[in-house]
KEDOZA-193859 format. One record per residue (C-alpha): residue number from 1; residue in one letter; chain; y, x, z. Coordinates in steps of 0.02 Angstrom, whole numbers, plus 32768, in hexadecimal, padded with zeros to 4 digits. Example, Ala and Ser with C-alpha at 12.3 -4.5 7.8 and 13.67 -1.06 7.14 Angstrom:
rec n: 1&res: A&chain: A&py: 7F1F&px: 8267&pz: 8186 .
rec n: 2&res: S&chain: A&py: 7FCB&px: 82AC&pz: 8165 .
REM end
This chain:
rec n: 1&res: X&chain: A&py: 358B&px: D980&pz: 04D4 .
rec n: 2&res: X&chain: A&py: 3590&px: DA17&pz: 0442 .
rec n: 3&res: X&chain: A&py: 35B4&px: DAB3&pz: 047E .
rec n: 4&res: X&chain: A&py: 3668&px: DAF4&pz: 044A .
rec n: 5&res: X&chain: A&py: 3649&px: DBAA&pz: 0492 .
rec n: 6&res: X&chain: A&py: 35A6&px: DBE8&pz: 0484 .
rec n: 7&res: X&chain: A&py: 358B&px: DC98&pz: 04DB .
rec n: 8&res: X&chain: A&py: 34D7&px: DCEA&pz: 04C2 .
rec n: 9&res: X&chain: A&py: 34AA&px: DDA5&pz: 050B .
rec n: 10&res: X&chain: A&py: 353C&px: DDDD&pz: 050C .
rec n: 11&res: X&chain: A&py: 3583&px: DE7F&pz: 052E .
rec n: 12&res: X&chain: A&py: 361B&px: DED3&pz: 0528 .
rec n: 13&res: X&chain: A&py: 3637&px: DF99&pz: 054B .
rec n: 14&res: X&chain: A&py: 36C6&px: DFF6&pz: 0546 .
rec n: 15&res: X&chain: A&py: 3694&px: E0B8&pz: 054E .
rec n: 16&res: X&chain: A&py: 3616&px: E0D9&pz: 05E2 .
rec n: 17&res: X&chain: A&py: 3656&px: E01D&pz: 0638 .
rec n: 18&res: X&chain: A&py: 3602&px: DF75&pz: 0621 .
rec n: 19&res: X&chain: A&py: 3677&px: DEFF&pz: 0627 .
rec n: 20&res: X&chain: A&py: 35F3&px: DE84&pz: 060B .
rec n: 21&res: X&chain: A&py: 354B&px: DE87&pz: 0618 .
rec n: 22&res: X&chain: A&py: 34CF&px: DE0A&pz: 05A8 .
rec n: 23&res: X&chain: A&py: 3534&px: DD74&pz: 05D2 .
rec n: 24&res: X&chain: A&py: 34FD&px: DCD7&pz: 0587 .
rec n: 25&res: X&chain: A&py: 356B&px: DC3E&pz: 05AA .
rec n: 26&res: X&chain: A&py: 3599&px: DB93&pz: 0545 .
rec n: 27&res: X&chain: A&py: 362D&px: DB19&pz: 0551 .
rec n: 28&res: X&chain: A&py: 3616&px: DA76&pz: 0512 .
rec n: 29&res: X&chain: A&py: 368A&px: D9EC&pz: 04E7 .
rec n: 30&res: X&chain: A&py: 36A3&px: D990&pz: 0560 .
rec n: 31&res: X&chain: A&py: 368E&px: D9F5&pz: 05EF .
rec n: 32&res: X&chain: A&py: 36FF&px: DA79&pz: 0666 .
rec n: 33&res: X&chain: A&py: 36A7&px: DB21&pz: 0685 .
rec n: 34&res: X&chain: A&py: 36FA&px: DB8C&pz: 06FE .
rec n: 35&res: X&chain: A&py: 36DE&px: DC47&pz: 06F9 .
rec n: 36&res: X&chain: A&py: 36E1&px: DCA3&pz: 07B7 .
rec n: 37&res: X&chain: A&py: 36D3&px: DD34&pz: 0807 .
rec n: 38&res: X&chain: A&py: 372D&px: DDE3&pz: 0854 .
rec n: 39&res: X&chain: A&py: 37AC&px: DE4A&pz: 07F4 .
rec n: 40&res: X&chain: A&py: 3741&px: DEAE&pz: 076B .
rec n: 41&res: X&chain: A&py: 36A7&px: DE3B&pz: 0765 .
rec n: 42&res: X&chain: A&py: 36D1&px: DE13&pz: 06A6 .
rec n: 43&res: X&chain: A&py: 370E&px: DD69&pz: 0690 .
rec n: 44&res: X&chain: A&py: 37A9&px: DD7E&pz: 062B .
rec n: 45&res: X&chain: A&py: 372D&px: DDF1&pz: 05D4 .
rec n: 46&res: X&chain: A&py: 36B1&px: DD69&pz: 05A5 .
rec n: 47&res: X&chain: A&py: 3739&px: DCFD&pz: 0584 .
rec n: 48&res: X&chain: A&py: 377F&px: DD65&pz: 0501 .
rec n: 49&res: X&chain: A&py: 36DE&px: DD79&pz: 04B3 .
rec n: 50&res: X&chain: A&py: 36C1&px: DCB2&pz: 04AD .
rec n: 51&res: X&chain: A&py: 376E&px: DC92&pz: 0469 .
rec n: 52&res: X&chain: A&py: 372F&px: DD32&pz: 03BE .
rec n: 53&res: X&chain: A&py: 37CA&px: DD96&pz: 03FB .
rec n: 54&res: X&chain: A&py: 3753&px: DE24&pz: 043E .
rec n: 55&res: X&chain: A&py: 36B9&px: DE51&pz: 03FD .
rec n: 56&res: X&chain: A&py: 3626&px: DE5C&pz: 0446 .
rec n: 57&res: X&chain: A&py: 35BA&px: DF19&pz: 0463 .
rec n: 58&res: X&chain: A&py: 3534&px: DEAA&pz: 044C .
rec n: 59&res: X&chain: A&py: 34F1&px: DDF7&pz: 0442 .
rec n: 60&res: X&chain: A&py: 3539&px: DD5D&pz: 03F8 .
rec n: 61&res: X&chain: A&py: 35D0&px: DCE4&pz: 03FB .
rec n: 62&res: X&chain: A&py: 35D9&px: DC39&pz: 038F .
rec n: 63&res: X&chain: A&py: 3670&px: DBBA&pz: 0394 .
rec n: 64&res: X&chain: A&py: 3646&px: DB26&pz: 035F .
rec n: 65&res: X&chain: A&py: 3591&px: DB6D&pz: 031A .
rec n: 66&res: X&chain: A&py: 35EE&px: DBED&pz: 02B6 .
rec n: 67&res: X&chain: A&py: 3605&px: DCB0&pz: 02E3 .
rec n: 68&res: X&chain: A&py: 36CF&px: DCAF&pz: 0308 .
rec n: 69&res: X&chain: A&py: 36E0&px: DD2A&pz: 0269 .
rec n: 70&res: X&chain: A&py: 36A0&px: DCA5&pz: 0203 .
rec n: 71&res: X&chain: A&py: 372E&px: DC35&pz: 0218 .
rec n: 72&res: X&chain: A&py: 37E1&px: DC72&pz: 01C8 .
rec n: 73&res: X&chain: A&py: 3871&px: DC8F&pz: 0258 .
rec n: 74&res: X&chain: A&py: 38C4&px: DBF9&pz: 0229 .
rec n: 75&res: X&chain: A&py: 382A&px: DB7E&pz: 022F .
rec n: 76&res: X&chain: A&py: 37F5&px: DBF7&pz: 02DE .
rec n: 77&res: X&chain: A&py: 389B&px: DBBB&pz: 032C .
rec n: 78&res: X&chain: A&py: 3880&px: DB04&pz: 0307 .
rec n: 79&res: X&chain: A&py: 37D8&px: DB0C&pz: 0349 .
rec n: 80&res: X&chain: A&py: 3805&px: DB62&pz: 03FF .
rec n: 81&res: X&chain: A&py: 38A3&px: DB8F&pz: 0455 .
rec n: 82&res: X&chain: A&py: 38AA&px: DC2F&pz: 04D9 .
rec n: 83&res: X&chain: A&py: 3921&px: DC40&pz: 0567 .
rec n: 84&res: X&chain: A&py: 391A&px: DCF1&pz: 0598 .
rec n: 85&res: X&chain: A&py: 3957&px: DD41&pz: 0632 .
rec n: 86&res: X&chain: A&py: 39DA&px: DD7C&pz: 05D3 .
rec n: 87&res: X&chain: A&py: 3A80&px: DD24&pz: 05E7 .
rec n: 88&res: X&chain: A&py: 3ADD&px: DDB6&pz: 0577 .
rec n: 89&res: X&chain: A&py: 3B6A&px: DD6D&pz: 0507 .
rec n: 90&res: X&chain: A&py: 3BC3&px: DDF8&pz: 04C2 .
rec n: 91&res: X&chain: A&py: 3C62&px: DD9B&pz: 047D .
rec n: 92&res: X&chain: A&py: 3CD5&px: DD20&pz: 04DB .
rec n: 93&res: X&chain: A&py: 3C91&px: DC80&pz: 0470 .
rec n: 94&res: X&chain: A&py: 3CB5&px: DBE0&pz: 04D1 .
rec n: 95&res: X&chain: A&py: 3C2F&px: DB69&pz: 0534 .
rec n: 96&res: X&chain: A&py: 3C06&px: DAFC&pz: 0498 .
rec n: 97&res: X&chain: A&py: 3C09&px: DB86&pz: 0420 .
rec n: 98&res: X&chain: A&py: 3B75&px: DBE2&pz: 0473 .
rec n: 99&res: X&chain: A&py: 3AFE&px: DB23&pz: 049D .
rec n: 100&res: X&chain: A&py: 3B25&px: DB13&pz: 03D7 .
rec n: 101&res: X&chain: A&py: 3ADA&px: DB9E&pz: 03C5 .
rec n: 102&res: X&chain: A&py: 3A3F&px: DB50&pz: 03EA .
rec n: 103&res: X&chain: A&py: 3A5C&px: DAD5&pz: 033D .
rec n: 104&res: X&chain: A&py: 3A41&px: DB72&pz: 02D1 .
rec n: 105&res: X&chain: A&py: 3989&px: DB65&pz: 02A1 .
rec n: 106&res: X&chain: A&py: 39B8&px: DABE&pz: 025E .
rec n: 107&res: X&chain: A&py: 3A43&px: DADC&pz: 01E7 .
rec n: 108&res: X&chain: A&py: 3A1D&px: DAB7&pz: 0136 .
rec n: 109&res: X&chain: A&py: 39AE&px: DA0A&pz: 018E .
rec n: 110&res: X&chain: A&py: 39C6&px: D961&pz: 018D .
rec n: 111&res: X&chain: A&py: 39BA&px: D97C&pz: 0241 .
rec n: 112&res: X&chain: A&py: 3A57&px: D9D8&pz: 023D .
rec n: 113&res: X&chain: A&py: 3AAD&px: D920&pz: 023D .
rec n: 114&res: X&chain: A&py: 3A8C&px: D926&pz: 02FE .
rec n: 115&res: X&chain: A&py: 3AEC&px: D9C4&pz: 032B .
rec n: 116&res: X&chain: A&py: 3B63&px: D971&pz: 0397 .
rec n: 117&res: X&chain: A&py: 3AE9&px: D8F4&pz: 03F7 .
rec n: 118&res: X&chain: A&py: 3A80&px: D98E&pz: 0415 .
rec n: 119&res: X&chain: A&py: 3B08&px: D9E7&pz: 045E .
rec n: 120&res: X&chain: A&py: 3B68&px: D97C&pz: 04CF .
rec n: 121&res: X&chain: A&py: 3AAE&px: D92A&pz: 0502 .
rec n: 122&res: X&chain: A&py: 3A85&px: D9F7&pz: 052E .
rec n: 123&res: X&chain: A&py: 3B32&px: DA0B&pz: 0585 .
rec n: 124&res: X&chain: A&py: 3B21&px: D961&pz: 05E5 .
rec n: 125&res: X&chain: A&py: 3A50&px: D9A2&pz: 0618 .
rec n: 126&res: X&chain: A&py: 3A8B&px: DA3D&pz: 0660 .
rec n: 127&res: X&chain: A&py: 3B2F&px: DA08&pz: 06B7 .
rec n: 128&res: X&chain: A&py: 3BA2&px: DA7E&pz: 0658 .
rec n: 129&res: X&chain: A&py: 3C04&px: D9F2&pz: 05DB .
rec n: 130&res: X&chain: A&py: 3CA5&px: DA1D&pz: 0661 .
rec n: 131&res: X&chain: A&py: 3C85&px: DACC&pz: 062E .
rec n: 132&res: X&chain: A&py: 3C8F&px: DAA2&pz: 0560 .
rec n: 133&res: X&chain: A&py: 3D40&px: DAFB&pz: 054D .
rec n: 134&res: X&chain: A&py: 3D02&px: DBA3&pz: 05BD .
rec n: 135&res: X&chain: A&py: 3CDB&px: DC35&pz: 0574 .
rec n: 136&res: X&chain: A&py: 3C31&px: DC76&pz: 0591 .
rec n: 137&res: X&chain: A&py: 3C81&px: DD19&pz: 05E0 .
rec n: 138&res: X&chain: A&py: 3CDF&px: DCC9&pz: 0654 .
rec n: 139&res: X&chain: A&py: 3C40&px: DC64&pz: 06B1 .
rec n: 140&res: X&chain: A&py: 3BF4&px: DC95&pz: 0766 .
rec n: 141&res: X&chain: A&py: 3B32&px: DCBB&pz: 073F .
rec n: 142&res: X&chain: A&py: 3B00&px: DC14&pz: 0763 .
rec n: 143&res: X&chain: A&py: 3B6A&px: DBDC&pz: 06E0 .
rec n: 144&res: X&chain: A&py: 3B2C&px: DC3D&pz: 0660 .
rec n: 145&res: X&chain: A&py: 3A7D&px: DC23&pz: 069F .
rec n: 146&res: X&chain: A&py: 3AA5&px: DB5F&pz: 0682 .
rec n: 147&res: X&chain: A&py: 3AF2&px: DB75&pz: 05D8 .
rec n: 148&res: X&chain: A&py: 3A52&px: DBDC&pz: 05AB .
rec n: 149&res: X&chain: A&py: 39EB&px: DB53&pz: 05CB .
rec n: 150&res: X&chain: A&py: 3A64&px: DAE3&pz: 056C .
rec n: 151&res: X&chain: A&py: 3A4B&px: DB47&pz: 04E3 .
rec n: 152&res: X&chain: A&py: 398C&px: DB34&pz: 04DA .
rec n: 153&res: X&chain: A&py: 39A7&px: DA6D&pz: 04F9 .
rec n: 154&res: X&chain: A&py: 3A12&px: DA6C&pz: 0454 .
rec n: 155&res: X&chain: A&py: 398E&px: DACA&pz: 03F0 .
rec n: 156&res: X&chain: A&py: 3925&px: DA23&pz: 0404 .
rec n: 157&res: X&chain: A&py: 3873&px: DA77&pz: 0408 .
rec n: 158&res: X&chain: A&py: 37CB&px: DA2F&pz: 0403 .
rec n: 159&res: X&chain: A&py: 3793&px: DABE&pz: 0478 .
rec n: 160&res: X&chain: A&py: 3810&px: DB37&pz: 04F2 .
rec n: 161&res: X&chain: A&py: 37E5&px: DBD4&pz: 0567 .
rec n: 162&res: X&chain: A&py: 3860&px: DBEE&pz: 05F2 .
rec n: 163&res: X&chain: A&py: 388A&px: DC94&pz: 0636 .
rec n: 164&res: X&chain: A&py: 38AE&px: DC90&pz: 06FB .
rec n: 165&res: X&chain: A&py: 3935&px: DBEC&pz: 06CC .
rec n: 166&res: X&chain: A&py: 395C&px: DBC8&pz: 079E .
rec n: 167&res: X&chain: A&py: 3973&px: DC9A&pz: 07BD .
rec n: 168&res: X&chain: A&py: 3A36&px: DC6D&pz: 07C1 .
rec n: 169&res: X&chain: A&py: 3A35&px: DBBF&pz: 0806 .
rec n: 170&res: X&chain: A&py: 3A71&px: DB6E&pz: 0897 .
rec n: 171&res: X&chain: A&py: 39F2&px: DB00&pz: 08DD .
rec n: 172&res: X&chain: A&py: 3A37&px: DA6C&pz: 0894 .
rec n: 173&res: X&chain: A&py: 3A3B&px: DAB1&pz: 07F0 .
rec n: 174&res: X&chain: A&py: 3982&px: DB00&pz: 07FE .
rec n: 175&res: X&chain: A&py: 394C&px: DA47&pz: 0823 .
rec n: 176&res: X&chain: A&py: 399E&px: DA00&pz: 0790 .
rec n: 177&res: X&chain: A&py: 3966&px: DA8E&pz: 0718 .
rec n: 178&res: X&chain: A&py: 38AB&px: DA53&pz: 0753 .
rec n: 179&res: X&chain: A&py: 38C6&px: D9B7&pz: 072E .
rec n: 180&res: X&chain: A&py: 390A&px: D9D0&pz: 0687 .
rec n: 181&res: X&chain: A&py: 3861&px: DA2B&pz: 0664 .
rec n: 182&res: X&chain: A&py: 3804&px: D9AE&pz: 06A6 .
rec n: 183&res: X&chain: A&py: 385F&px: D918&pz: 0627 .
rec n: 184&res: X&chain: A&py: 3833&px: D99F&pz: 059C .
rec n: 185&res: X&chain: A&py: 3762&px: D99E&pz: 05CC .
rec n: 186&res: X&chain: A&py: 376C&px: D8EC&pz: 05FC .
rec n: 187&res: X&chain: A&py: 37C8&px: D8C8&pz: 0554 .
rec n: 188&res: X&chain: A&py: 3736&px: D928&pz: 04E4 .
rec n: 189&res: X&chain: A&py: 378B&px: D9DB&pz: 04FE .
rec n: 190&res: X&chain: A&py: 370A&px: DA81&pz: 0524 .
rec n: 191&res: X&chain: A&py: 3781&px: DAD3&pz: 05A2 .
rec n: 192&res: X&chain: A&py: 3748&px: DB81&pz: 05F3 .
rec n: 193&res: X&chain: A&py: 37C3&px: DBC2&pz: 0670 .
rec n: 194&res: X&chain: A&py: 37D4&px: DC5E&pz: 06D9 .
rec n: 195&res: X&chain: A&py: 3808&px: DC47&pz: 0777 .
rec n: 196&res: X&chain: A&py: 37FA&px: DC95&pz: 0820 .
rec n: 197&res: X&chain: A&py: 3814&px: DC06&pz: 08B0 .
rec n: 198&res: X&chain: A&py: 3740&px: DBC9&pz: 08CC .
rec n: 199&res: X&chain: A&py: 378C&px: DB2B&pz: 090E .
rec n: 200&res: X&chain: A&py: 37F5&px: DAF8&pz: 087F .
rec n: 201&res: X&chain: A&py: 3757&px: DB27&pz: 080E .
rec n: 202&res: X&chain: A&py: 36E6&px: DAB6&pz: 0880 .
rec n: 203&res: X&chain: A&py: 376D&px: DA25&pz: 087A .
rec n: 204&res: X&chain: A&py: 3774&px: DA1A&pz: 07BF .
rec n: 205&res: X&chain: A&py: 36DC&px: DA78&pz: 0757 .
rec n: 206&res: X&chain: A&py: 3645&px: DA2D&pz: 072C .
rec n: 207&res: X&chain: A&py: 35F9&px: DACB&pz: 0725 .
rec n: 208&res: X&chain: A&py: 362F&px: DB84&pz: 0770 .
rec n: 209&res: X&chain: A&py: 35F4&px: DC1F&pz: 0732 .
rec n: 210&res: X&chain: A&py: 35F8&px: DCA1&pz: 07B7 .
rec n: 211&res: X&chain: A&py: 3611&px: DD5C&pz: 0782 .
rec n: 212&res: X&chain: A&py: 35DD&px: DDEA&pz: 07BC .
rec n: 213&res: X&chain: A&py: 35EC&px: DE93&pz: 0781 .
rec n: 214&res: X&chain: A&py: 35E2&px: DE59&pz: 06C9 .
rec n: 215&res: X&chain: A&py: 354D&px: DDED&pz: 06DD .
rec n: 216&res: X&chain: A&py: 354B&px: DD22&pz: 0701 .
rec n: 217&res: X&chain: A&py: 3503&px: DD37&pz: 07A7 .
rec n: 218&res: X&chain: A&py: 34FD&px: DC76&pz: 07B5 .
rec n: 219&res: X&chain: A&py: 350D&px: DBE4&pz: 0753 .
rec n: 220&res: X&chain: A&py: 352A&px: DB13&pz: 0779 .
rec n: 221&res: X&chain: A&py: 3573&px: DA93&pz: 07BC .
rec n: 222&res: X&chain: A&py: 35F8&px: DAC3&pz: 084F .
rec n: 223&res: X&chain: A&py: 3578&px: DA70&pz: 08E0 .
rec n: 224&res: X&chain: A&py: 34DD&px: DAD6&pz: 089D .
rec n: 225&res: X&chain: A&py: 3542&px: DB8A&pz: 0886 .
rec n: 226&res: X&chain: A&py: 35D3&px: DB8C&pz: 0903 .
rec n: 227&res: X&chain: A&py: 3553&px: DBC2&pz: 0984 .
rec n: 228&res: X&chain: A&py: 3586&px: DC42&pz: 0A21 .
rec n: 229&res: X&chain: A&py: 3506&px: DCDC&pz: 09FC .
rec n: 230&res: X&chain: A&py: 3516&px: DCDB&pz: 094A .
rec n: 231&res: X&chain: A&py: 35DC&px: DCEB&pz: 0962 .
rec n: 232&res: X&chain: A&py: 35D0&px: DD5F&pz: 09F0 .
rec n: 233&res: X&chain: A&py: 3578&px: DDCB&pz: 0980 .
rec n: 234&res: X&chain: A&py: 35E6&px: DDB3&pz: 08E6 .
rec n: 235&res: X&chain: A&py: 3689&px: DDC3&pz: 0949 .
rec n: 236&res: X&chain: A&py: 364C&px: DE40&pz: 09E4 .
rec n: 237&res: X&chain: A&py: 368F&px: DDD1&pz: 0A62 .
rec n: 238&res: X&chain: A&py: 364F&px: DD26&pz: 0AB1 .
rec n: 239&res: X&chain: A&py: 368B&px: DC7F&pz: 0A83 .
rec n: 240&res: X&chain: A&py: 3650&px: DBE2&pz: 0AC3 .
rec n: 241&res: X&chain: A&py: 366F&px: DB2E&pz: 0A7F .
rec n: 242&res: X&chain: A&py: 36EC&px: DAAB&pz: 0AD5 .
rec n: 243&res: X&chain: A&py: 36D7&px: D9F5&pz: 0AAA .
rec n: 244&res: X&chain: A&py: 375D&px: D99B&pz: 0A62 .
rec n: 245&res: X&chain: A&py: 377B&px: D910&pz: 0AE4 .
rec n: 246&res: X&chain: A&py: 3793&px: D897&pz: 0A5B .
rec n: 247&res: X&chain: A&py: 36F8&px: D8B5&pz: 0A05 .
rec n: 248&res: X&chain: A&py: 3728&px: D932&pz: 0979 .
rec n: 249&res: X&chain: A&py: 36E8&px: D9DD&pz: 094E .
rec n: 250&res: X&chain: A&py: 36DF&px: DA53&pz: 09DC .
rec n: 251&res: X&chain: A&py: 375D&px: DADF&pz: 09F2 .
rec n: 252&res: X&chain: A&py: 3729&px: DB81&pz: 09FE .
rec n: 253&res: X&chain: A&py: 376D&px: DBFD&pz: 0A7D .
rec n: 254&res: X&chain: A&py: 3762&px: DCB3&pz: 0AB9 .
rec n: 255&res: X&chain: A&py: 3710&px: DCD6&pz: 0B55 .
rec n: 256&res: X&chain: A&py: 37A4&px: DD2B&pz: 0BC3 .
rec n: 257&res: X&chain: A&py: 378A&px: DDA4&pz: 0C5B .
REM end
């Protein structure tokens, strides 16, 4: 496997705060790396910063062995596709009009000729085709959420980064958004997502980054870093680890008065 994202030292300030702090971290094709941790540890942070949309205070980024300024926007948004927690659509454009949206990079291709399979294959994926005629203004958060992710399905990416892509899910829908990430990595895709439920990330990563004020506090595969003191220090409150009866990942629960 070639690393898509390749993350090396770096940092990223913003006046006195680290946001990140010498973070080095690499996606490969192939492969689902899920990015953990509290509110404020940095992982839509790093995640920006691996996807070239914010630059670095200090060490390096490569996409595909290139710095991200070295490839045009155009050729940058047929390499990798970003969901961001940001569901903002400003004008009422209907369902379809805002997954097409995805198709941009690609106008002006011969790869434009697939337009509509992309789209109704991204609408079918996410379980928002009954939604087609909608507009975008008029969805619950979930919704939107969905026809986010529909939009980054469309784009049709070697490489993707997802932004916290279950925050506005029922759990049906958080199951089914994992397991469309999991088709992209088993299908050759480098996918990194953000996301905040540790047993979702154990059920479908191959590897979890946990975060922790900035830094990559621990790195592997969800057996060797899902581990009670290291997330009882991360997180400030003890966990332990339930066994799936049926021989799956464990889940991973608060300890409650």
């Amino acid at each position: 496997m070639t690393a898509a994202f390749s993350a090396q030292g770096v940092t990223v300030r913003i006046g006195a705060a680290t946001l990140v702090a010498s973070a080095s971290l690499e996606i490969a094709h192939g492969e689902l790396v899920a990015l953990v941790g509290p509110n404020g540890a940095g992982k839509s942070t790093l995640l920006g910063a691996l996807a070239g949309d914010r630059q670095p205070t200090s060490g390096s980024v490569e996409i595909d062995g290139r710095a991200p300024s070295d490839w045009g926007p155009a050729e940058l948004a047929r390499r990798r596709a970003v969901l961001t927690q940001d569901n903002h659509v400003a004008f009422p454009f209907r369902v379809r009009e805002v997954v097409a949206m995805g198709r941009s990079p690609w106008q002006g291709t011969d790869a434009a000729a697939d337009d509509d399979v992309a789209i109704s294959q991204a609408l079918a994926e996410c379980d928002v085709t009954h939604l087609a005629e909608r507009t975008f203004t008029s969805l619950s958060g979930g919704e939107r959420a969905r026809v986010s992710m529909a939009r980054v399905l469309a784009q049709r990416t070697a490489a993707v980064l997802l932004d916290e892509p279950t925050a506005a899910l029922d759990l049906r829908h958080q199951e089914e958004v994992l397991g469309v990430a999991r088709r992209l990595a088993a299908s050759g895709t480098a996918v990194g997502i953000v996301v905040h439920d540790l047993s979702l990330a154990a059920a479908y990563a191959d590897r979890i980054a946990v975060m922790e004020r900035g830094a990559i506090a621990a790195l592997g595969a969800p057996a060797n870093v899902l581990e009670p003191a290291l997330l009882e220090r991360v997180y400030g409150i003890g966990v332990r680890l339930v066994p799936d009866p049926e021989g799956g990942a464990p889940i991973v629960v608060p300890i409650r008065p």
